[in-house]
C-alpha positions as a Markdown table, in Angstrom:
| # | Residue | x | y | z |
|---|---|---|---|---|
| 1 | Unk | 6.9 | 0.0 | 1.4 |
| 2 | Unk | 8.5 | 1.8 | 4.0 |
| 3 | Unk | 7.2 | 4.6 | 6.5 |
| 4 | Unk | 10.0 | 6.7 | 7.0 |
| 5 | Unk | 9.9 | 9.3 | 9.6 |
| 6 | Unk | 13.4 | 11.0 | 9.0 |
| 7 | Unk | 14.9 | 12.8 | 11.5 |
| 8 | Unk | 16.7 | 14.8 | 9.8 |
| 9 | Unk | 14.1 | 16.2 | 7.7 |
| 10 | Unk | 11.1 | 15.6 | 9.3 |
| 11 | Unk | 11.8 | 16.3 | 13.4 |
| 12 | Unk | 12.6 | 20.2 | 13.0 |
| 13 | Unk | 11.2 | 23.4 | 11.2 |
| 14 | Unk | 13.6 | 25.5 | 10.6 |
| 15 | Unk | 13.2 | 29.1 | 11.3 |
| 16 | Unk | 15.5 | 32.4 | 10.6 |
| 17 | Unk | 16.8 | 35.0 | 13.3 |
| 18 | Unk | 18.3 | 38.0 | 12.4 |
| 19 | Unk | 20.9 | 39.5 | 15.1 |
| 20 | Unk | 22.6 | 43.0 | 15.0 |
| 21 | Unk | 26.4 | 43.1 | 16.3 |
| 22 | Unk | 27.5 | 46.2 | 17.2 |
| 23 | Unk | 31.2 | 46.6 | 16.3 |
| 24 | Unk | 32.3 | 48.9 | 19.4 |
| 25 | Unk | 35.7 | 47.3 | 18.6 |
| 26 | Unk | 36.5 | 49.3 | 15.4 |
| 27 | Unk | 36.7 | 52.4 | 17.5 |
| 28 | Unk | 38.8 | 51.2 | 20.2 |
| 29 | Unk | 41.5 | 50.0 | 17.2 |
| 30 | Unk | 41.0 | 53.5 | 15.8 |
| 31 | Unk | 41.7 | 55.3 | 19.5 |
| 32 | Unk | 45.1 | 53.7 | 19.6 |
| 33 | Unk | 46.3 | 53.9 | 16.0 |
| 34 | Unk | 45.1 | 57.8 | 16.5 |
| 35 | Unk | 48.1 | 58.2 | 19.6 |
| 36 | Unk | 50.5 | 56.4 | 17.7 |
| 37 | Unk | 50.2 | 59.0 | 14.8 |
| 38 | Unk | 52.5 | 62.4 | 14.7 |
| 39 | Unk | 49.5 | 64.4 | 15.4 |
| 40 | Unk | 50.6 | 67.5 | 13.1 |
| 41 | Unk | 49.6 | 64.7 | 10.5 |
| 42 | Unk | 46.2 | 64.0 | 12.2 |
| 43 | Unk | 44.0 | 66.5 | 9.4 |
| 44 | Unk | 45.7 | 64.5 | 6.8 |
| 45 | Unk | 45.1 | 61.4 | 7.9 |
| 46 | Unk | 41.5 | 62.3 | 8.9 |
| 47 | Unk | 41.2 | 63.0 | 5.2 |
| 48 | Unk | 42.1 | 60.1 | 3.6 |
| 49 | Unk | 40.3 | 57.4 | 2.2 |
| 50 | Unk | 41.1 | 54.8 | 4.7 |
| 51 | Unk | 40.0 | 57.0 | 7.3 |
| 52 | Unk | 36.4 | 57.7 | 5.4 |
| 53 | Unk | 35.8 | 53.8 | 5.2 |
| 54 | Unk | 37.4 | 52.5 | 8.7 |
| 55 | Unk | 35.7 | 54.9 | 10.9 |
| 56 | Unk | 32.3 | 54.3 | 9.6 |
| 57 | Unk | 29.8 | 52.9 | 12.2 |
| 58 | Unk | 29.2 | 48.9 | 11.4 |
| 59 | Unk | 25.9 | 47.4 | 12.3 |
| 60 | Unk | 26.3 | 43.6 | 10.5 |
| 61 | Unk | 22.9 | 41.5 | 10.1 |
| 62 | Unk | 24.0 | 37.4 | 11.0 |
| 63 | Unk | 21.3 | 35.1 | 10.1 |
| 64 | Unk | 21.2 | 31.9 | 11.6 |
| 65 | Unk | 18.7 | 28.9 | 11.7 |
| 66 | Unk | 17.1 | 28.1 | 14.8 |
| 67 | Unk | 15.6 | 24.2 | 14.3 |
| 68 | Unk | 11.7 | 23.8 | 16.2 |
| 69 | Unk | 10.9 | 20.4 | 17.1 |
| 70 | Unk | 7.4 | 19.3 | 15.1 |
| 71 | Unk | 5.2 | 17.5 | 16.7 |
| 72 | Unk | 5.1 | 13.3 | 16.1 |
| 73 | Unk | 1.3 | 13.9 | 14.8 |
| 74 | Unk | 2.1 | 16.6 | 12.3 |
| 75 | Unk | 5.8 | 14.3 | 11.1 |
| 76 | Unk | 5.6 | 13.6 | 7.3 |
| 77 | Unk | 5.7 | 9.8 | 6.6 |
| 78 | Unk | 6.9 | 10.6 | 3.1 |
| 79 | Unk | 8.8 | 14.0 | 3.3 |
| 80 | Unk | 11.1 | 13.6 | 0.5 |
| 81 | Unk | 7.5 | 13.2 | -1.7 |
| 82 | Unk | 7.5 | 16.7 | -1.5 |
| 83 | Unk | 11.2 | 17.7 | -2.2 |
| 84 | Unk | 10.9 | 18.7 | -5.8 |
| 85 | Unk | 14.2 | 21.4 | -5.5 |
| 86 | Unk | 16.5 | 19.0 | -6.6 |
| 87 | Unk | 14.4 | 18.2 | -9.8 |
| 88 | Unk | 12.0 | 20.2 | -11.3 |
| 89 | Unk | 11.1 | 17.6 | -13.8 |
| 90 | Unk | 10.1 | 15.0 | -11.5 |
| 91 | Unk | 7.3 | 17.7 | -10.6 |
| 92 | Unk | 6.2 | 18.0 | -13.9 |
| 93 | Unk | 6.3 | 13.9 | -13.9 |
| 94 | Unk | 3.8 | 14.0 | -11.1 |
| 95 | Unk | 1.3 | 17.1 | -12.3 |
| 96 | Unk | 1.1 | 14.8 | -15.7 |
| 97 | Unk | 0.1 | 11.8 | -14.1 |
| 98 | Unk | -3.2 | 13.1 | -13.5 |
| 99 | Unk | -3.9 | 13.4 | -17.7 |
| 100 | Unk | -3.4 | 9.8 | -18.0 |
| 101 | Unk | -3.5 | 7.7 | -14.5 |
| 102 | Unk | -6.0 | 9.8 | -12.0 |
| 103 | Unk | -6.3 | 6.6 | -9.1 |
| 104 | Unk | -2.3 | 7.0 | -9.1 |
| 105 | Unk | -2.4 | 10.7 | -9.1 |
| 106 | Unk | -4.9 | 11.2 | -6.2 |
| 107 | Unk | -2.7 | 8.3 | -4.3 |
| 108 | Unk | 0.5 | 10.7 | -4.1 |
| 109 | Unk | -1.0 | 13.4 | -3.8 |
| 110 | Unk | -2.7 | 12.2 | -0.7 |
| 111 | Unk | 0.5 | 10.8 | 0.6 |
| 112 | Unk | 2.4 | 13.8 | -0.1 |
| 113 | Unk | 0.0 | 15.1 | 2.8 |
| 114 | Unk | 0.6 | 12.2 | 5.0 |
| 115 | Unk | 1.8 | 12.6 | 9.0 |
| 116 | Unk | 1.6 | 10.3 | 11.8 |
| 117 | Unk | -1.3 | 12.0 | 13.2 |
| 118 | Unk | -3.8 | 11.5 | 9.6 |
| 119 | Unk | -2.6 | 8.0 | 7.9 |
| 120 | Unk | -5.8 | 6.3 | 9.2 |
| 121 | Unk | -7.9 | 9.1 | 9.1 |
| 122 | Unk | -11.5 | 7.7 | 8.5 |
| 123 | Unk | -10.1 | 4.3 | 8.1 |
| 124 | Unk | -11.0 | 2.3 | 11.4 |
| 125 | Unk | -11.0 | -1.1 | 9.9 |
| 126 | Unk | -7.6 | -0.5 | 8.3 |
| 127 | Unk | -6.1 | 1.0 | 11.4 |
| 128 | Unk | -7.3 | -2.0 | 13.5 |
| 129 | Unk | -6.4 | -4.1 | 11.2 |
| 130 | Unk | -2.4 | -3.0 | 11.4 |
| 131 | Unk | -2.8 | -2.2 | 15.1 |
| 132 | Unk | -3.9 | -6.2 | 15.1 |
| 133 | Unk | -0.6 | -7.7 | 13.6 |
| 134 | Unk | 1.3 | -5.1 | 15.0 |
| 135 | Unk | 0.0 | -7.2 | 18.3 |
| 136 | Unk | 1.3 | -10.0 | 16.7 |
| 137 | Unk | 4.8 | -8.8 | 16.7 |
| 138 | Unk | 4.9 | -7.5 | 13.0 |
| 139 | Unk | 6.5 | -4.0 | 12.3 |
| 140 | Unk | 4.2 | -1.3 | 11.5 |
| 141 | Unk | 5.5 | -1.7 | 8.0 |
| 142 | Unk | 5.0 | -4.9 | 7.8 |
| 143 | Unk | 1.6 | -4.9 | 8.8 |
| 144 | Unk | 0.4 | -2.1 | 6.3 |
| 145 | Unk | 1.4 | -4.0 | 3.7 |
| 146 | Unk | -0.5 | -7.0 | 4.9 |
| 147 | Unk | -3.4 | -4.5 | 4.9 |
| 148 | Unk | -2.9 | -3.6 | 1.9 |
| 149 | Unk | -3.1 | -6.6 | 0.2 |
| 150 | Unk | -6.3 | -7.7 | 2.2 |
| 151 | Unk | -7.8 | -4.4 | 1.1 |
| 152 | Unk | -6.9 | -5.1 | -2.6 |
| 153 | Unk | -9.0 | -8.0 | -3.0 |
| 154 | Unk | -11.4 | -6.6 | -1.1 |
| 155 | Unk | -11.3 | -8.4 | 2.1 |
| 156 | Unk | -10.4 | -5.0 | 4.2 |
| 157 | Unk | -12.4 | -1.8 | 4.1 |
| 158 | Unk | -9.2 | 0.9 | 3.4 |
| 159 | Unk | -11.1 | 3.8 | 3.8 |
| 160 | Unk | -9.3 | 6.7 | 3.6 |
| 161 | Unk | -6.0 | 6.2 | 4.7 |
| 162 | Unk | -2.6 | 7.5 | 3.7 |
| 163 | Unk | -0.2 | 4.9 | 4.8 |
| 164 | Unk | 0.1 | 2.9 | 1.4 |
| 165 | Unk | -0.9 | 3.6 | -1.6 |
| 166 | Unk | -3.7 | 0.8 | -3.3 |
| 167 | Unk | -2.6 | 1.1 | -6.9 |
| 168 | Unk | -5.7 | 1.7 | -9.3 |
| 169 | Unk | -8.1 | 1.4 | -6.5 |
| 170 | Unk | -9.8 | 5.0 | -6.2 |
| 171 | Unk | -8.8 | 6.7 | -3.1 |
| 172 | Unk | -11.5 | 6.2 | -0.7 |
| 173 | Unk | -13.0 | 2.8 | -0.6 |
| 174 | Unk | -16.2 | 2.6 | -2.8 |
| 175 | Unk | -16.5 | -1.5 | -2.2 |
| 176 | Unk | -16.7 | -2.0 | -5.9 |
| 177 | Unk | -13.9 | -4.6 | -6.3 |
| 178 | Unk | -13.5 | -8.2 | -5.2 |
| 179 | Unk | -14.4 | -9.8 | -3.1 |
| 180 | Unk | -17.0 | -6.9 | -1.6 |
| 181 | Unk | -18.5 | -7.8 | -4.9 |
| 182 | Unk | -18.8 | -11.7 | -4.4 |
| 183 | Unk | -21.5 | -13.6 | -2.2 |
| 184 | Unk | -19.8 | -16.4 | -0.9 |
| 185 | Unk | -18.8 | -16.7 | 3.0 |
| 186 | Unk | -17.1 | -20.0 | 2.7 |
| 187 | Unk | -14.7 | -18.7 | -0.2 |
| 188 | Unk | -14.1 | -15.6 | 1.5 |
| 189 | Unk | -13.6 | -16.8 | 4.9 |
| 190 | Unk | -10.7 | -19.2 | 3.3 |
| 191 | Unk | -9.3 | -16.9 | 1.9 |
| 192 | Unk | -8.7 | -14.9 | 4.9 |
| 193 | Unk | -7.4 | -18.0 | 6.9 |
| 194 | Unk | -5.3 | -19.1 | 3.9 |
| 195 | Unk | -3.6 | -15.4 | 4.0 |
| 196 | Unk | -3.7 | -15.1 | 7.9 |
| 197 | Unk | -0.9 | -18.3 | 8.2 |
| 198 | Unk | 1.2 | -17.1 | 5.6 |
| 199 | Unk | 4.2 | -14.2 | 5.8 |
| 200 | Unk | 3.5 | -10.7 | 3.8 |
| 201 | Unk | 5.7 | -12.1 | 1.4 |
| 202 | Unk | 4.1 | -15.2 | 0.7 |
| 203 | Unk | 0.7 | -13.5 | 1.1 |
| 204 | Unk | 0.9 | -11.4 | -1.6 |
| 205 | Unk | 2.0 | -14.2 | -4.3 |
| 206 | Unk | -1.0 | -15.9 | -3.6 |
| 207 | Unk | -3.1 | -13.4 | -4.2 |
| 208 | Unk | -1.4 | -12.4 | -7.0 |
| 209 | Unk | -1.8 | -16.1 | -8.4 |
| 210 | Unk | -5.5 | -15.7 | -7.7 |
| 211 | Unk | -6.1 | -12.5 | -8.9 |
| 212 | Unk | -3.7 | -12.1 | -11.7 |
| 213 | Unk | -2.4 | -15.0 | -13.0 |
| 214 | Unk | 1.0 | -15.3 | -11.4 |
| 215 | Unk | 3.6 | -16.4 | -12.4 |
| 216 | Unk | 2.5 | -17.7 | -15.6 |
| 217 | Unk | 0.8 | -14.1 | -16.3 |
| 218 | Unk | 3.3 | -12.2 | -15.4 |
| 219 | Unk | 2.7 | -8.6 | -16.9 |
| 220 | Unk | -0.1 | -9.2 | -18.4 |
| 221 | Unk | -3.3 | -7.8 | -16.3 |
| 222 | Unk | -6.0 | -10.3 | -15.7 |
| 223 | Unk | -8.5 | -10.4 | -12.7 |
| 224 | Unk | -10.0 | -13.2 | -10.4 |
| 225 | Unk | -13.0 | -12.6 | -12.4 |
| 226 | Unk | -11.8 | -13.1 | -16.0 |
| 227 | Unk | -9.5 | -16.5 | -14.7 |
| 228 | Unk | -13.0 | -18.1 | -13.6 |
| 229 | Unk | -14.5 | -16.7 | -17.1 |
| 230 | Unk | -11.7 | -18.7 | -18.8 |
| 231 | Unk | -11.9 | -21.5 | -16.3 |
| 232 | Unk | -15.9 | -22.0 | -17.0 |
| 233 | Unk | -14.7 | -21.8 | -21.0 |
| 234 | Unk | -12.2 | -24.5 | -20.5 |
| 235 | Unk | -14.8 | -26.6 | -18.4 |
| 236 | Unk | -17.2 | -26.9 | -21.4 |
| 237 | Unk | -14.7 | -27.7 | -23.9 |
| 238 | Unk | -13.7 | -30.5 | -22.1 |
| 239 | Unk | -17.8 | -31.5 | -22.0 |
| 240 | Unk | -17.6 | -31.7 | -25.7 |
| 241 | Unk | -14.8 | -33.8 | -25.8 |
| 242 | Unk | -16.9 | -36.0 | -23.6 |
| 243 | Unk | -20.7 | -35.3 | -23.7 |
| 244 | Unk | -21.6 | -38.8 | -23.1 |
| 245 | Unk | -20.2 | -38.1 | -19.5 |
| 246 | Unk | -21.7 | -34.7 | -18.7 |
| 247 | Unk | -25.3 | -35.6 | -20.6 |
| 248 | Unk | -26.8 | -35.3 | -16.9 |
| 249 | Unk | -25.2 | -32.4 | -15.8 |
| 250 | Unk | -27.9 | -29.7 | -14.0 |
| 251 | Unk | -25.1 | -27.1 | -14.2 |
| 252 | Unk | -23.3 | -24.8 | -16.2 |
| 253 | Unk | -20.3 | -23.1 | -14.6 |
| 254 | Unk | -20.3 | -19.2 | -16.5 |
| 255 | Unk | -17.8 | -17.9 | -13.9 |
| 256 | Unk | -20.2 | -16.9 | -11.4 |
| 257 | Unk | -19.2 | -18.0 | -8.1 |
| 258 | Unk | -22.5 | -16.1 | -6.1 |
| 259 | Unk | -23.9 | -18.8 | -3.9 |
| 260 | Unk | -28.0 | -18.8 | -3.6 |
| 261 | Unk | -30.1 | -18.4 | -0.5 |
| 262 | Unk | -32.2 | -20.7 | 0.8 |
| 263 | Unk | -31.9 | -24.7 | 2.2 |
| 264 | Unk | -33.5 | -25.7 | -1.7 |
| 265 | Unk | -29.8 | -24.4 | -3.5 |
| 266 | Unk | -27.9 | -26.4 | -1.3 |
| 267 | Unk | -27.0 | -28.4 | -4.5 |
| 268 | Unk | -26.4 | -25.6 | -6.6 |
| 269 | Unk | -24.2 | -24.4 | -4.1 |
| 270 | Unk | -22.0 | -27.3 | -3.5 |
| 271 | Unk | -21.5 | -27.2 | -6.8 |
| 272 | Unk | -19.5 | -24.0 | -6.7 |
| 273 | Unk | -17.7 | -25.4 | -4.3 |
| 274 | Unk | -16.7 | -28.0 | -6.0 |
| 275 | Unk | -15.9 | -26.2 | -9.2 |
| 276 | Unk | -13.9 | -23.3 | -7.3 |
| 277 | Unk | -11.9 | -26.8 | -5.8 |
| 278 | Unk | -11.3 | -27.7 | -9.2 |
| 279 | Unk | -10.6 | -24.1 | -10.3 |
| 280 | Unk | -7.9 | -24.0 | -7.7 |
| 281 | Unk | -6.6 | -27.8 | -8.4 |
| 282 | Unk | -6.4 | -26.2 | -11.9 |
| 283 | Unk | -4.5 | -23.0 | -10.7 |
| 284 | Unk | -1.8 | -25.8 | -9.2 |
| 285 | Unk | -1.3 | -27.8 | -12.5 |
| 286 | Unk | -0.7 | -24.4 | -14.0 |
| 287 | Unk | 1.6 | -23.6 | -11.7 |
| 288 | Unk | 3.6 | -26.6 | -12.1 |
| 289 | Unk | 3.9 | -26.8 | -15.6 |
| 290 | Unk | 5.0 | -23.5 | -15.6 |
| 291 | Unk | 7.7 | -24.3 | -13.1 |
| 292 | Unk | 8.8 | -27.4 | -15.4 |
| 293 | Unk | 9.1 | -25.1 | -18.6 |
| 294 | Unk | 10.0 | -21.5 | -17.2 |
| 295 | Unk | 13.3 | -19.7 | -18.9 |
| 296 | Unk | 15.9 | -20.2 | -17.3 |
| 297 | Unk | 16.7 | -17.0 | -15.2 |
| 298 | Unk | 13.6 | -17.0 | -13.8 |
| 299 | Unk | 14.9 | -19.1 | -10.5 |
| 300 | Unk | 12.2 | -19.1 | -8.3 |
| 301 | Unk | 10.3 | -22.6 | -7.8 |
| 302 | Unk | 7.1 | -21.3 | -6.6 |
| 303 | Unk | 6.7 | -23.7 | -3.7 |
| 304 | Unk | 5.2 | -21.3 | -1.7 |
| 305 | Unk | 2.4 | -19.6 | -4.4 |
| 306 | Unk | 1.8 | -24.5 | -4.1 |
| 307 | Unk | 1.8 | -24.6 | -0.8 |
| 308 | Unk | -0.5 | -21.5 | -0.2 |
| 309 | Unk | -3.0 | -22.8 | -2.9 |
| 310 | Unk | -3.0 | -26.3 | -1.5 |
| 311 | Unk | -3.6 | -24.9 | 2.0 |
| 312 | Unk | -6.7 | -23.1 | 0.7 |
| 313 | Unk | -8.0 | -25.9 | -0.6 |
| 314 | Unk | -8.2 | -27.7 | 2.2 |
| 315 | Unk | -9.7 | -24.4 | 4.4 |
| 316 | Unk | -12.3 | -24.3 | 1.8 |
| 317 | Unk | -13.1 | -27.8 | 2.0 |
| 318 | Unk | -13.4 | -27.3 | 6.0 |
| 319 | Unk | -15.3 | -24.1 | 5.7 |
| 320 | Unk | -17.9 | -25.9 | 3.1 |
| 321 | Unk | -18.2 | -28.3 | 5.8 |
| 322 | Unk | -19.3 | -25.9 | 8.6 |
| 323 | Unk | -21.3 | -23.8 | 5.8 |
| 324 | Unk | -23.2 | -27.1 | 5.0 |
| 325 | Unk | -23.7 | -28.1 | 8.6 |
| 326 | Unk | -25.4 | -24.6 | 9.5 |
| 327 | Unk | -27.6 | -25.3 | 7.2 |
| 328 | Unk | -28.4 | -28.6 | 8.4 |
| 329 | Unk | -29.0 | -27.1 | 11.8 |
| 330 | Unk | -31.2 | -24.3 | 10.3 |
| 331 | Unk | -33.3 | -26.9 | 8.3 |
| 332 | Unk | -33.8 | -28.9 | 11.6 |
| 333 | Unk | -34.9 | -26.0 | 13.3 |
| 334 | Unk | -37.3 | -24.9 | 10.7 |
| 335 | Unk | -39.0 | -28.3 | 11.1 |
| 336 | Unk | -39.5 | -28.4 | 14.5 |
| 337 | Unk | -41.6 | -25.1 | 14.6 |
| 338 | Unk | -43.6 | -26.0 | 11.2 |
């Protein structure tokens, strides 16, 4: 994605000025051929037709453009969004959208509208957010998509911004999607480290290997939700295969990664943990296997959507730790004053 303030479109209004020139010159012209003349021909010539239509008074309209610089606040970010001239159809293309894909349609629309001054109108969190990593020495560009992608898993409140568009998220953040949904600080807080140590680049294939499958999935839409549905499915097959080993097993893994409150789930909760471990450990052998069997032009090896996985393993193993040892703390406290 790319914020593009064009000069050459966006810097200047244009604006018309008419100015009247008054052609004095035509009768000075007509003073001198008049004494070059044999005057005894003067009526004739006064008569003819070039006569008529060279001594008529001349008053021509010029219109020129004067350019008026805009204001950086009131700049486009997408200005050629709105220059439909060239292509009619493509206008059509956009008023049909709304029939069949209204998220998308509202996103254009809204970015049609888009200056410097109202990108993070009513978006705080997003704006900080960008204004953060722009600290951090990435472009403005850069760090939009970075929000973008927190925002998409629901790590990042997007409000309404008009930066970047968020796909088939509504416009106007309603917290109804990822990880706003999910109860579960250690796996969230991860997450978060996981992404903050890798590039926008390699941020993004993560979460798409998360939240969608990749690479294995590729074009074919899944969700976070539905690979832990399959992953829970997968867990009790294996069971059957052994049900001598699982006979004592309290739990049942249905997908549900919520945690519980209170010191007495403690067990129930480290058992997410460690299944989420395993669902990730899982993710990996995917991964790999489809590395080892993948058509040939698909020449990617995936290292990083490895690496990235791997590295939030380990975060969630340290962020289980510090989970578990608050609640140590907490329990020691609670016994002291009972």
């Amino acid at each position: 994605m790319e914020i593009n303030n064009s000069y050459s479109q966006n810097l200047y209004q244009k604006s018309s000025s008419t100015k009247k020139v008054d052609e004095d010159s035509n009768s000075d012209i007509l003073s001198i051929f008049e004494k070059l003349i044999d005057k005894s021909k003067a009526t004739d010539i006064k008569n003819s037709a070039y006569f008529e239509t060279s001594n008529i008074p001349s008053t021509s309209s010029v219109t020129y453009e004067k350019s008026i610089p805009v204001k950086w606040e009131d700049q486009l970010l997408y200005p050629t969004m709105n220059k439909y001239d060239f292509d009619p159809g493509a206008y059509e293309g956009y008023k049909n959208i709304q029939s069949y894909d209204p998220n998308i349609y509202e996103w254009q629309t809204q970015m049609m509208k888009a200056t410097n001054g109202n990108k993070y109108e009513d978006a705080p969190e997003f704006e900080a957010f960008v204004k953060k990593w722009m600290g951090k020495g990435e472009s403005e560009d850069m760090a939009t998509e970075r929000a973008m992608i927190y925002a998409q898993v629901g790590l990042l409140d997007y409000g309404k911004q008009r930066a970047i568009s968020m796909g088939q998220l509504p416009y106007g953040d309603i917290k109804q999607h990822g990880f706003h949904l999910i109860n579960n600080e250690p796996l969230k807080n991860a997450v978060i480290k996981t992404l903050d140590n890798l590039s926008v680049g390699d941020a993004a294939e993560l979460v798409s290997s998360i939240f969608d499958g990749y690479p294995e999935n590729k074009g074919v839409p899944s969700s976070f939700q539905k690979l832990l549905d399959d992953f829970g499915v997968k867990l009790e097959e294996l069971k059957k295969l052994n049900p001598e080993e699982h006979k004592n097993d309290k739990f049942t893994f249905t997908g549900d990664v919520n945690l519980k409150d209170g010191t007495d789930s403690k067990e129930y909760n480290n058992f997410i943990f460690d299944t989420l471990i395993k669902f990730f450990e899982d993710r990996i052998e995917k991964l790999d296997y489809y590395v080892a069997n993948k058509p040939p032009e698909d020449t990617p090896d995936y290292h990083e959507v490895r690496d990235g996985l791997n590295s939030l393993i380990d975060n969630l193993k340290k962020e289980v730790d510090v989970y578990n040892g608050k609640l140590k703390e907490n329990k020691v406290i609670s016994d002291s004053v009972n």
